[in-house]
Phi, psi and omega in degrees: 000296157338279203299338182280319186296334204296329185264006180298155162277343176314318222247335200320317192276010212276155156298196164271334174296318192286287201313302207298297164317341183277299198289015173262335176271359173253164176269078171309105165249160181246140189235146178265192184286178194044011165279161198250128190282302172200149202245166197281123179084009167272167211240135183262114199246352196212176169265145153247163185197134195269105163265346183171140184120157163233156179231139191255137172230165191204172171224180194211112192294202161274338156277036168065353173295166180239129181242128190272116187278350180174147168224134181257162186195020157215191181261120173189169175271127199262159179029073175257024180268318194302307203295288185317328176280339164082016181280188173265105169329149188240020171190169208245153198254151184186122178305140193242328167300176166299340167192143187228130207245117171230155188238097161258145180217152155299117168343268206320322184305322181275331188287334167288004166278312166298329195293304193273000171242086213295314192294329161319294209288340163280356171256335192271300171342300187280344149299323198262337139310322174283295183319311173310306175305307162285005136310314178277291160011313172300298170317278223327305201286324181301337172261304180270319222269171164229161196303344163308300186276349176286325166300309184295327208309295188298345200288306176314329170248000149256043180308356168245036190274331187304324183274020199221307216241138149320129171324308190293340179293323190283336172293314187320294198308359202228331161086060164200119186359145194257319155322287194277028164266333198273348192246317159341303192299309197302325200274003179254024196244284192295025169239352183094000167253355167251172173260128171349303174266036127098058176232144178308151083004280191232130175287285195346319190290334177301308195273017176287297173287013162236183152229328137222000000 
């Protein structure tokens, strides 16, 4: 557990002493696939953090679909904007692997660690921006993109996801069907940007075709 908080980036500034004190306070659970970690509108009392597994967090429209808002698949701390605001999550988390190792800790516990650490708390800041950002980034394309630009979107910020991931994972990242992620593909194949193993070709056509 130690050696694992040590490579988050979250955790990054803490001393050995600080991880150690950390990683003594937390509580390990383990979830099989499809347990749910926390649901959308539960009041966020503790931290969590993804030790082995992937986890999906999603939301549920008024027509009952589902948009997936994120999928984590290393060790890092999940939804901690919430935890901090003491607010209610805002999408529901759920294993999606055969099983996923989670470390929850008490809130006092970390915040008393920021009270003593001016540079934590300006590195958690700059975390939690960088995440706001990609988050809106997500809606937008989930709102504005048509299914053409959410594949170039990911081909730009994944350009080797296609050699890493199953097709049906990636249509999930994307909140779209695995058929029309599979006729997306032909057709930027047959246009010439993509290769028979679904690797770019020509980068230029992504920001033709996105906007960001």
């Amino acid at each position: 557990m130690y050696e694992i908080l040590k490579k988050i980036d979250f955790f990054s500034l803490l001393n050995n002493k600080e991880i150690e004190a950390i990683s003594n306070s937390c509580q390990i659970v383990t979830l099989t696939k499809e347990n749910i970690l926390f649901y959308e509108g539960d009041i966020a009392n503790s931290f969590y953090i993804l030790i082995e597994g992937n986890l999906k967090l999603y939301k549920t429209d008024s027509m009952g679909n589902e948009i997936i808002m994120h999928n984590f698949s290393e060790p890092m701390i999940i939804a901690e904007m919430a935890s901090f605001q003491n607010s209610a999550f805002p999408a529901t988390a759920i294993c999606v692997s055969e099983y996923c190792s989670i470390a929850i800790l008490e809130k006092d516990i970390f915040i008393s660690l920021l009270r003593n650490n001016a540079d934590l708390s300006f590195h958690i800041i700059g975390s939690l921006v960088k995440k706001m950002k990609s988050l809106e980034q997500n809606i937008h394309r989930n709102l504005i993109y048509n299914s053409t630009q959410k594949v170039c979107a990911l081909l730009k910020d994944e350009p080797d996801i296609f050699t890493k991931k199953k097709n049906v994972e990636i249509a999930r990242l994307i909140n779209m069907a695995p058929e029309t992620l599979s006729r997306n593909i032909k057709k930027l194949r047959s246009m010439g940007y993509l290769n028979e193993k679904n690797r770019v070709i020509d980068f230029s056509f992504l920001k033709t075709l996105t906007i960001n």
